[in-house]
Structures are given as structure tokens and as C-alpha cells.
N, C-alpha and C positions, 0 to 999 in steps of 0.2 A: 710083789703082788701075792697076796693070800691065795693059799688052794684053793678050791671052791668048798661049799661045807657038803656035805653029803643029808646033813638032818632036812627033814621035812619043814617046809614055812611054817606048817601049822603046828609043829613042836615047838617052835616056839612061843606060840600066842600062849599067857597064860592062861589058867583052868578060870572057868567063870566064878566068881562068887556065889556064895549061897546064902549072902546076905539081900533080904529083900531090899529091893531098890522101890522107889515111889512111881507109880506110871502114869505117864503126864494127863492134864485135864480131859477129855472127851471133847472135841472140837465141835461146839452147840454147829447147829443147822440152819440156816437162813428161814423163820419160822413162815416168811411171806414164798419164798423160794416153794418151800412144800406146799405149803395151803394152795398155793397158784397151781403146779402140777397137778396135785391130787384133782383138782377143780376141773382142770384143763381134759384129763382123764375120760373122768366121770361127766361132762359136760361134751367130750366127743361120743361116748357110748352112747348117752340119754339122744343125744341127737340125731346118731346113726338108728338106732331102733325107732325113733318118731317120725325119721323122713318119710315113710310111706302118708305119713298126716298131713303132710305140707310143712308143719311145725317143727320148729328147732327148739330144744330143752326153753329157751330164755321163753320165747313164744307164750311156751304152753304153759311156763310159770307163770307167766303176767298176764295171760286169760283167769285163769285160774283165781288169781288173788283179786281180780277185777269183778268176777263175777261172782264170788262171793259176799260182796257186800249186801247188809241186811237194810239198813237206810238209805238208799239210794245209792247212787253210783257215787266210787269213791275221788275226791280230789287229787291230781296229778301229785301233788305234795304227800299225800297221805300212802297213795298207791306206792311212790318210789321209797319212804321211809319202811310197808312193811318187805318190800323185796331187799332191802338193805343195799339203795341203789342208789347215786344222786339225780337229780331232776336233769339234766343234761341228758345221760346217757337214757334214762326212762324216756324222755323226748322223743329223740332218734330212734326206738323200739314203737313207739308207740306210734309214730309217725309211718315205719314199713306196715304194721296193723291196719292200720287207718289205708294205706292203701291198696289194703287187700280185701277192705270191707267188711274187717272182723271185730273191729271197736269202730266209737264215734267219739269224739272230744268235744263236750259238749260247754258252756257256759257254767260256773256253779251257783251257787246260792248270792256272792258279790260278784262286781264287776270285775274281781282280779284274779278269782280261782276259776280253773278249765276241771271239768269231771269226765272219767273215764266210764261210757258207757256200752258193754260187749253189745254185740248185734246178733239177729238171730245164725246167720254167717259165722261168727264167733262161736257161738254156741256149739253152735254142730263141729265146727274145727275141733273144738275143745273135747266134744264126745267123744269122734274118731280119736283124737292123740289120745284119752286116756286110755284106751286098748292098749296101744301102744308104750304108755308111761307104766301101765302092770306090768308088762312084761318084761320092761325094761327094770325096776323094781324087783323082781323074782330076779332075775339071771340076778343082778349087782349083786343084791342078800345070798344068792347061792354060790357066789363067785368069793365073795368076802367073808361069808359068816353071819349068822346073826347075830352075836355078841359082840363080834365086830364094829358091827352097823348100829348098834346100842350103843358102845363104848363112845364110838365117832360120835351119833348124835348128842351125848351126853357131852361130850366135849365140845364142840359147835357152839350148843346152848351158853356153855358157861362161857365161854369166849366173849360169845355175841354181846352176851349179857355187861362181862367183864369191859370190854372194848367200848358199847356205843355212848356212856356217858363218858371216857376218855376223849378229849381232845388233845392231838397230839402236838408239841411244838416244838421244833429243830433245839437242841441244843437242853431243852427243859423236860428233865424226867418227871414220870408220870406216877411213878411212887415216893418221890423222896431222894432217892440214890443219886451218885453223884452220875449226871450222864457222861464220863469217859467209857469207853466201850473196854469188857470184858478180857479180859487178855485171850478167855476161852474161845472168843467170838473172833471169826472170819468173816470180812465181809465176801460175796459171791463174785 
């Protein structure tokens, strides 16, 4: 049997190189993964500051866009394309509204469009919550930055912009590239 060695393990490791080595790719981020968090976030603050309104952020959004229409109330169709919504899920918002007597869903112009008309119940919800929606507005921008909240918006915009005439299909990319998944890319 060998004596034992007396040198230190780490006498033995050799001395590192000082030749640069390449350091692997940055492992991309689930880009839905964040947007949803971030979403999820800012969508409990906007909510917890509006609860004294009655109104939960989605609420006060979709009064908002509803009652800004300049030719008459807007169609169920129209209303869910500018909230960047599908008609389903706008339904079931519009349908807790409708029974708190803050919109009407009214008939449109054919037999087959429904139009979204705020009530004066509506109204007034909407005044109280925007109290609510500034201040919740200041704290975020003073929580984040304003350049921050520029950059965000500026990036939102282009997404938005970039994504809604994309229609996406399993297996078929949407620029050209082959769709195998990026070796950088993880799925979550």
C-alpha cells in the first residue's frame, strides 16, 4: 500500500488557463412567461388601488374604452379588438358589468352585432375609479421610473403592432426560419 501523500488536493489541480474560453449562449426567457408576470404584477397593484371603486383594473379598462366612443356605442367586436381581447373572455366581463348596472348590451345597427352602451351607473363608477387609476399611475411611474415606463410603452407599442397581423401556427414560423427551437431556448 502507498503512504499517504501529504500534498494538498488542490496542489494538484492544474493552474487555470489564461486562454479565453468562449461562455455559452445566454439562456433566452420565456418571452410569454414575463409578459404574463409583469402583467400579473401590475394588474394586482392597479386592482388593489381601485378596490375602494368597486372596480378591478380589467373593469375600469373596459368602461373606459366603451365610453369613449364618439359615434355611438361601440360593437362587442370592436370593443374586444381595441382592448386586445377575444370576444369570449370580453363576454364574461361584460356580462359581471351588465350585472351591476354599469353597461347595457344593446342591439347594433344588424340583427347580429350586440353594442356596448355605459350607463349613467357606469359613469360615475368610472369617475370614482379614475381617482383611483391616478394614483395608481404616480406610485407605478414613481416605483419604476419614467423612462422606464417610456421604454415599456415604447416596447408594448411595437409588439402590439408587430404581433396582431401575425397569425401564429404550430410548427410554421412566422418569419421565414426554420421552426426547430433555438438550442438557446428553454422551454419553462
Amino acid at each position: 500500500m502507498p503512504p499517504p501523500s501529504s500534498a494538498s488536493p488542490l496542489a494538484a489541480t492544474p493552474a487555470p488557463s489564461s486562454a479565453p474560453t468562449a461562455s455559452p449562449a445566454p439562456r433566452a426567457r420565456c418571452t410569454s412567461f414575463m409578459a404574463r408576470s409583469l402583467s400579473r404584477k401590475i394588474s394586482q397593484f392597479y386592482d388593489d388601488m381601485l378596490a375602494p371603486s368597486g372596480l378591478r383594473g380589467t373593469q375600469f379598462n373596459l368602461l373606459g374604452q366603451a365610453r369613449r366612443a364618439k359615434d355611438g356605442p361601440l360593437t362587442v367586436s370592436r370593443l374586444a379588438e381595441l382592448l386586445n381581447t377575444d370576444r369570449t373572455t370580453l363576454t364574461r366581463n361584460l356580462q359581471t358589468l351588465q350585472a351591476q348596472g354599469l353597461i347595457e348590451v344593446v342591439a347594433g345597427a344588424d340583427a347580429r352585432s350586440r353594442c356596448v352602451r355605459v350607463t349613467e351607473a357606469g359613469e360615475q363608477a368610472h369617475r370614482l375609479g379614475a381617482q383611483y387609476w391616478r394614483q395608481a399611475q404616480q406610485q407605478v411611474r414613481a416605483l419604476c421610473g419614467e423612462d422606464t415606463i417610456a421604454q415599456l410603452e415604447q416596447v408594448v407599442d411595437h409588439m402590439l403592432g408587430q404581433l396582431h397581423a401575425a397569425t401564429p401556427v404550430a410548427g410554421v414560423p412566422v418569419d421565414g426560419t426554420p421552426a426547430a427551437a433555438d438550442a438557446a431556448q428553454e422551454a419553462p
